[in-house]
N, C-alpha and C positions, 0 to 999 in steps of 0.2 A: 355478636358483639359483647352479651353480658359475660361470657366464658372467658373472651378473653380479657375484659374487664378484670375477671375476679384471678386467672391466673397471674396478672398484673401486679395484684392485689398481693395476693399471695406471697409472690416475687418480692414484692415490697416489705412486706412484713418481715420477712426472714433477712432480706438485706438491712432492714432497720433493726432486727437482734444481732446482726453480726456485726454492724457497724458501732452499734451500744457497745457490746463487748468488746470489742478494739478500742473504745475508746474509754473503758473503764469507769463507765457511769458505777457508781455503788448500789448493791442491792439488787441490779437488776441483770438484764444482758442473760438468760439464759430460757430458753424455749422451753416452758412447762408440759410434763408430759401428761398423757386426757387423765391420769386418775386424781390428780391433785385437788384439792379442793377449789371452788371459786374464792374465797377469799384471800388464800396466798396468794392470785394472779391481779390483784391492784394492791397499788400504795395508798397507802391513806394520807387523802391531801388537805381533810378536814382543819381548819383553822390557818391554811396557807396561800397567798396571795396566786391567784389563776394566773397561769404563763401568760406571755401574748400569742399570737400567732396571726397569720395573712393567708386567707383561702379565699379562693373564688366562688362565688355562687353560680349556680346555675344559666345565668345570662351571661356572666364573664366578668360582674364588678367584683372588685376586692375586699371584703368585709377582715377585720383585726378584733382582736378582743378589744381592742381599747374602744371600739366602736362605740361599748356597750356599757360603757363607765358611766357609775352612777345613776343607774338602775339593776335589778335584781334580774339576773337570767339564768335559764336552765336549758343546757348545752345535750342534745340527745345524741350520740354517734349509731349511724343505722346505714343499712344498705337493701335495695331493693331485691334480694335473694335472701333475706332473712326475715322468715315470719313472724317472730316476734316482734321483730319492728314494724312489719307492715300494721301489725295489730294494733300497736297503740299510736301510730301515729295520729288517727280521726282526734284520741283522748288529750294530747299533745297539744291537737289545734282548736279543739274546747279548751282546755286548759288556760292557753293565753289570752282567749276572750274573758273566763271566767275572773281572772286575777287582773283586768284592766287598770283599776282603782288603782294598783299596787306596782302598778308599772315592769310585771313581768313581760321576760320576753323570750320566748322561746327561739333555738335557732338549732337548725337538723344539720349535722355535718356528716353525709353521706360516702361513704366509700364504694363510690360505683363511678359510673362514668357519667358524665352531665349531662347528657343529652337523655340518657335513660334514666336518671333521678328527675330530671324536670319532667318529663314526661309523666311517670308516677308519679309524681309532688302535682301535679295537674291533676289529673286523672283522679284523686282523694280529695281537691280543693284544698290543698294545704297552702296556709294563710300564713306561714312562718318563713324566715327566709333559711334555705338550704344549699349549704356549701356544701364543694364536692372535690373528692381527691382521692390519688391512689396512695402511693408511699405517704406523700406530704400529710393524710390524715389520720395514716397508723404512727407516724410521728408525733402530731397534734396529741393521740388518745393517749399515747406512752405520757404525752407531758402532765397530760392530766390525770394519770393514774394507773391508766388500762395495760400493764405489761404485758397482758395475751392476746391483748387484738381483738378478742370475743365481742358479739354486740348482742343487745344491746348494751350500751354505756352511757349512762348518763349524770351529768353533775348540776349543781345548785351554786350559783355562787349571787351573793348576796351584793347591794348596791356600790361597799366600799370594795369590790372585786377579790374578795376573801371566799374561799371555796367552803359550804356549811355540810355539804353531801353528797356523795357517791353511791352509784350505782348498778353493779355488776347483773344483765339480765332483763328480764320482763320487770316492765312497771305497772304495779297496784298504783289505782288514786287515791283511797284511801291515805296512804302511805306516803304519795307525794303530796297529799295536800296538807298532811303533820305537816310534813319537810316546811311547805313555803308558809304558813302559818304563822313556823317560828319566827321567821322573817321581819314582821309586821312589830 
């Protein structure tokens, strides 16, 4: 099930760069090849109001960005065949107990299939809620910055729904907790 999950996935991704390019998004629309560096393959969305979007969670309800207006949240895109994700997800679900006060909220938008992200999101006692999709969340990450699809990805966007930080890769705490600090 996960294989075809991620050929899905895959499928997805490549039809979401062909469909970018026929549709003449600027700047983007073209499939990076592995030597490029990580930082040419996101936009920097810093100082710019977070898209919306409509994805389901894992039980089948509908969570929107706008869910989340008017509180500060950090959006993680991850998939349960990627180790770096698996890694910080425990850090992820400390995290939003840590920053309670502060009204974060963390929310996993998984690009696998729901039955198999709930299961994992179980299985770690993740306490955050986790949306899931195939095309629909390679689309989601494109909006938010991610033109390679690589995970992990994660963004910061602050209570007036203005995006303060990006991030291509593994996350240090250290480093997210500068990020949400500033916040405050």
């Amino acid at each position: 099930m996960a294989a075809v999950a991620l050929m899905a996935a895959t499928g997805g991704y490549f039809a979401a760069m062909v469909l970018s390019s026929q549709a003449g998004s600027a700047g983007s629309a073209r499939i990076q090849p592995p030597g490029d560096a990580l930082p040419a393959q996101t936009d920097d969305m810093r100082g710019q109001r977070r898209p919306d979007f409509t994805l389901a969670d894992t039980h089948g309800s509908h969570w929107s960005a706008t869910d989340l207006n008017g509180r500060p949240w950090l959006v993680n895109f991850w998939a349960t065949w990627c180790a770096p994700c698996v890694e910080e997800m425990p850090m992820l679900s400390r995290l939003q107990q840590d920053y309670e006060e502060l009204g974060l909220r963390v929310v996993g938008i998984a690009l696998d299939d729901p039955d198999d992200a709930r299961e994992f999101a179980d299985s770690l006692s993740i306490d955050y809620p986790v949306l899931v999709g195939l095309t629909d969340v390679v689309l989601v990450g494109r909006k938010y910055g991610n033109r390679s699809g690589m995970l992990p990805y994660t963004v910061l966007v602050d209570a007036e729904g203005i995006i303060r930080w990006t991030h291509l890769g593994a996350l240090d705490r250290e480093n997210l907790d500068q990020q949400i600090d500033l916040l405050k």
